[in-house]
C-alpha positions as CSV (number, residue, x, y, z in Angstrom):
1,X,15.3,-38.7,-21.5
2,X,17.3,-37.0,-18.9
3,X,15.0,-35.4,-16.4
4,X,16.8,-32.1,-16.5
5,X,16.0,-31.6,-20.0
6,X,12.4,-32.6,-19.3
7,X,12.0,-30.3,-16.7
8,X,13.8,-27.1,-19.0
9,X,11.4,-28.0,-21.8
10,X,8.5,-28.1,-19.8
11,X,10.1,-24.6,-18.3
12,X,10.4,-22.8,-21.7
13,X,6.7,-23.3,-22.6
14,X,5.6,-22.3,-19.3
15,X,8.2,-19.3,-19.7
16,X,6.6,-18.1,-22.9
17,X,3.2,-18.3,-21.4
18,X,4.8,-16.1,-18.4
19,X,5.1,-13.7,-20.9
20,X,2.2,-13.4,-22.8
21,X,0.2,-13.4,-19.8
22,X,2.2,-10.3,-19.0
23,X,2.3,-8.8,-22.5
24,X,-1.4,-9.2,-22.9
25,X,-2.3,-8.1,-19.0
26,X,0.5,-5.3,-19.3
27,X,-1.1,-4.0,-23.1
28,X,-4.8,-3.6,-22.0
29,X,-4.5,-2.4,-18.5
30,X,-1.4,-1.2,-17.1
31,X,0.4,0.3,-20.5
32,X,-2.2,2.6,-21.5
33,X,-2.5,4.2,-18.3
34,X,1.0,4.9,-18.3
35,X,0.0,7.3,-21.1
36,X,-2.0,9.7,-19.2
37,X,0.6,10.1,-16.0
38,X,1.3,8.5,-12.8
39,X,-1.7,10.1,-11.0
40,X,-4.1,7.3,-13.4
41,X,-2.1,4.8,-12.6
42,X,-1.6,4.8,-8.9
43,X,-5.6,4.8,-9.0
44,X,-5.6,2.0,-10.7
45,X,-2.7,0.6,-8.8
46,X,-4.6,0.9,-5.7
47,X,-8.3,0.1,-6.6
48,X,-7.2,-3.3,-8.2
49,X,-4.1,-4.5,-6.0
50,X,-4.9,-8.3,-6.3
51,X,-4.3,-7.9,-10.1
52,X,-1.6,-6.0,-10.1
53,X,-0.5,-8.5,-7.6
54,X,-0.7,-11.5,-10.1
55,X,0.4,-9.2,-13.0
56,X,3.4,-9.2,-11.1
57,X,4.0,-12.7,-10.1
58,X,3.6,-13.9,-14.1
59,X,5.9,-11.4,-15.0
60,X,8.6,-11.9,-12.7
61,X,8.7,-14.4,-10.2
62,X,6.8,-17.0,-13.0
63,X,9.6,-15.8,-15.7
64,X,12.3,-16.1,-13.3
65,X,11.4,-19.3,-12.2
66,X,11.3,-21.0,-15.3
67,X,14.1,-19.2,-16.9
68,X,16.3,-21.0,-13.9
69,X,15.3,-24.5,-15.1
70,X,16.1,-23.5,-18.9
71,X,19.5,-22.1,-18.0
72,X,20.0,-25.7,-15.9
73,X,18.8,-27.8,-18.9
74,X,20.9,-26.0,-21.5
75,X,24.1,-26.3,-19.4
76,X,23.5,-29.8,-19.5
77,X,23.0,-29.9,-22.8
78,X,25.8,-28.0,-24.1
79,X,28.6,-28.8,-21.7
80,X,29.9,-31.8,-22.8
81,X,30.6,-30.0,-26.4
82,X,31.5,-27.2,-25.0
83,X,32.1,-26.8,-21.1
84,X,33.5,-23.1,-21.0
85,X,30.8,-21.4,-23.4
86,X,28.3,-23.4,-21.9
87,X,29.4,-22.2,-18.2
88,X,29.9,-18.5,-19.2
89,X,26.5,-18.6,-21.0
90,X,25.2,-20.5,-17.6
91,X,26.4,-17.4,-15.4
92,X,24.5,-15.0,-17.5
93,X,21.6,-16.6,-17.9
94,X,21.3,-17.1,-13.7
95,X,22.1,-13.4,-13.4
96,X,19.4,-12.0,-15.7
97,X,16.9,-14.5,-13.8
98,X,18.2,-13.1,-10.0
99,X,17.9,-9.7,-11.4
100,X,14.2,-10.2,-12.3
101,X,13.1,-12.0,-8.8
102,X,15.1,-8.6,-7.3
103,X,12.8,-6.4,-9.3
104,X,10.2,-8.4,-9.1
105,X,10.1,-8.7,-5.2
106,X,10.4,-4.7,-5.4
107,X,7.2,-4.8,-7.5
108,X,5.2,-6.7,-5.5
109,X,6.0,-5.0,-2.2
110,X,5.4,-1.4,-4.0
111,X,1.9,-2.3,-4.7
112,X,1.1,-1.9,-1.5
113,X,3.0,1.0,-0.4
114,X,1.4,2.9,-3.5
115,X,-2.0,1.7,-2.1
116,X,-1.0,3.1,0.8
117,X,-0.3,6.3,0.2
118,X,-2.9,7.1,-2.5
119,X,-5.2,6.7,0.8
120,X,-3.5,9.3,2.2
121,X,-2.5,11.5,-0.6
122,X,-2.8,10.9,-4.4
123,X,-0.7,13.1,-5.4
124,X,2.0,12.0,-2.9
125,X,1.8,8.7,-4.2
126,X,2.0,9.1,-7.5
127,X,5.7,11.2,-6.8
128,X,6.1,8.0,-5.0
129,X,5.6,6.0,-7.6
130,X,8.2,7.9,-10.0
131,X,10.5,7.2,-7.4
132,X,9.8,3.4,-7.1
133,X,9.4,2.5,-10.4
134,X,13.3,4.0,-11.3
135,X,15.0,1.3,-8.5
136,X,12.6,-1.2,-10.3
137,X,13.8,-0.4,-13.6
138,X,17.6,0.6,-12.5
139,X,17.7,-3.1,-11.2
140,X,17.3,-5.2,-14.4
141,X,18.9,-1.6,-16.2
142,X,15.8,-0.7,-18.1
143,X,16.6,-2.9,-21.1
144,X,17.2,-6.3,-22.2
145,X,21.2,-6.6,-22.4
146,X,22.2,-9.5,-20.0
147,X,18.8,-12.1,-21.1
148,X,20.2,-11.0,-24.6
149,X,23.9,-11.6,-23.9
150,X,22.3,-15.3,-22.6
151,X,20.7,-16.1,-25.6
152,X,23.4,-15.1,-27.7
153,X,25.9,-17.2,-26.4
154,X,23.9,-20.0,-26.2
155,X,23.0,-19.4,-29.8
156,X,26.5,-19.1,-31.1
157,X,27.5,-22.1,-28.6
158,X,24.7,-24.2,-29.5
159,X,25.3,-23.4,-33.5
160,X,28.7,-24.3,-34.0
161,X,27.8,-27.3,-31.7
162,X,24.5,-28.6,-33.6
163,X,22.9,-29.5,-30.1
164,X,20.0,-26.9,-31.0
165,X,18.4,-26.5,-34.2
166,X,19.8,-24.6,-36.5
167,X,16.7,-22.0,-37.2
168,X,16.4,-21.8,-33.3
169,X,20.0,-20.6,-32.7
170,X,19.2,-18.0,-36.0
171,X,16.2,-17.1,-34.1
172,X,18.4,-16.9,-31.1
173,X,21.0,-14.3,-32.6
174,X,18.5,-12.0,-34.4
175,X,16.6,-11.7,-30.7
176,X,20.0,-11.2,-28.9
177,X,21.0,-8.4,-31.0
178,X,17.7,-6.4,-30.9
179,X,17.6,-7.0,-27.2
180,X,21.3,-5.0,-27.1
181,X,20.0,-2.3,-29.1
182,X,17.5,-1.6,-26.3
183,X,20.8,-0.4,-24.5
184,X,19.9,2.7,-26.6
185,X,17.1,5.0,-24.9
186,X,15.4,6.1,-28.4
187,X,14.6,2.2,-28.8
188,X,14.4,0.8,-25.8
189,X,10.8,0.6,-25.8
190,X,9.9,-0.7,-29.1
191,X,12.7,-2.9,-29.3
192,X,11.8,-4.3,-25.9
193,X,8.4,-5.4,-27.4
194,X,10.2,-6.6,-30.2
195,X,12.1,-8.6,-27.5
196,X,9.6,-10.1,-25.9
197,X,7.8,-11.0,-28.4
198,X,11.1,-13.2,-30.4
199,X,11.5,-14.8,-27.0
200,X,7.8,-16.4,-26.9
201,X,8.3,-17.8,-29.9
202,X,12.2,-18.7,-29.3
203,X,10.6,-19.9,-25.5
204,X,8.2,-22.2,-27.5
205,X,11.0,-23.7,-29.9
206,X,13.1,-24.4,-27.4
207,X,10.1,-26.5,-25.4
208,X,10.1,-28.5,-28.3
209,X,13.8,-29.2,-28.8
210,X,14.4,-30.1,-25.2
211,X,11.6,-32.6,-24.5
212,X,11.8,-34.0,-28.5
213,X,15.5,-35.4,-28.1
214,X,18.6,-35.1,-26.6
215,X,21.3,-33.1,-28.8
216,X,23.6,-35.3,-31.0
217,X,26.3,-35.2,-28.2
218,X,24.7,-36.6,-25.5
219,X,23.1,-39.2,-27.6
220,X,26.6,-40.4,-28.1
221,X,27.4,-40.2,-24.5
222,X,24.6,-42.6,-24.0
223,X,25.6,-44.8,-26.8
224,X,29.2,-44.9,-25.5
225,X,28.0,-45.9,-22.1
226,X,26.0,-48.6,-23.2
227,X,28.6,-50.0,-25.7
228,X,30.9,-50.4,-22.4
């Protein structure tokens, strides 16, 4: 089995753990405090830095990461079958994961500049804060519209293909399309959970396609190659 494809498989799983570490870490401590302003959060923020810390790195850099070896594996997988989607899908898929490490790295080095501050002044870090967190979310736009884009041209690429399985790419185009819809502010946040959540289990599906078999294309390839 092509290395590549080992490597992306191994990658999705480790992708979908990325985010239910950050689901489950983000749902018990940092979500609810968001409820009851800033000001709680920032405390919390600055007692606990090390977690937030590692919150962080899951979330981001351990999503982006992996997300960089499934875009590489699916590229290999779909472009002999289909070289132009495969590449346009390609391009999305590395942008969504450069725009995560971007906000990510923002993250990490805001923890300790709200740290900072709430020393000094609470209240001054917690308007800091505000502040911080919009750049954060203005640089991956708040929502889930180029990850989705990915997926849904890998999913209509890979489905008129029949290099994925066929319950994986329908998977694929009903996660897409709620991701888009987050585009709209009054969803956003439930469809973003909603988002998350289609992509562990897409994340997990994937795993297993990749490191089961090649697709039916490249199984030729290699049959054609050996028959020469």
């Amino acid at each position: 089995m092509n290395n590549l494809q080992k490597l992306g498989g191994w990658g999705a799983w480790i992708h979908a753990l990325a985010y239910i570490v950050s689901m489950v870490l983000g749902g018990v401590l940092m979500f609810p405090l968001l409820g009851r302003g800033p000001g709680a959060y920032v405390a919390f923020v600055a007692g606990n830095q090390v977690l937030v810390y590692l919150w962080n790195l899951a979330a981001y850099w351990g999503s982006a990461l992996t997300l960089v070896a499934m875009v590489l594996a699916l590229y290999e997988r779909l472009k002999l079958s289909a070289p132009g989607a495969a590449q346009l899908a390609t391009a999305f898929g590395l942008i969504w994961a450069a725009l995560i490490i971007g906000s990510g790295n923002l993250m990490l080095r805001d923890v300790g500049v709200i740290a900072e501050l709430h020393a000094q002044d609470p209240s001054q870090a917690a308007g800091a804060w505000v502040t911080l967190e919009a750049v954060e979310n203005g640089i991956v736009s708040g929502n889930e519209v180029v990850g989705s884009l990915w997926v849904l041209l890998l999913s209509l690429t890979a489905w008129r293909t029949r290099e994925l399985p066929k319950w994986l790419n329908l998977l694929g185009l009903i996660i897409s399309l709620t991701g888009l819809l987050t585009i709209l502010p009054p969803l956003a946040e439930p469809l973003i959970m909603i988002f998350g959540v289609g992509m562990i289990v897409w994340s997990v599906g994937l795993g297993v396609a990749l490191l089961r078999a090649p697709g039916p294309i490249a199984r030729r390839a290699v049959a054609l190659g050996g028959a020469a």
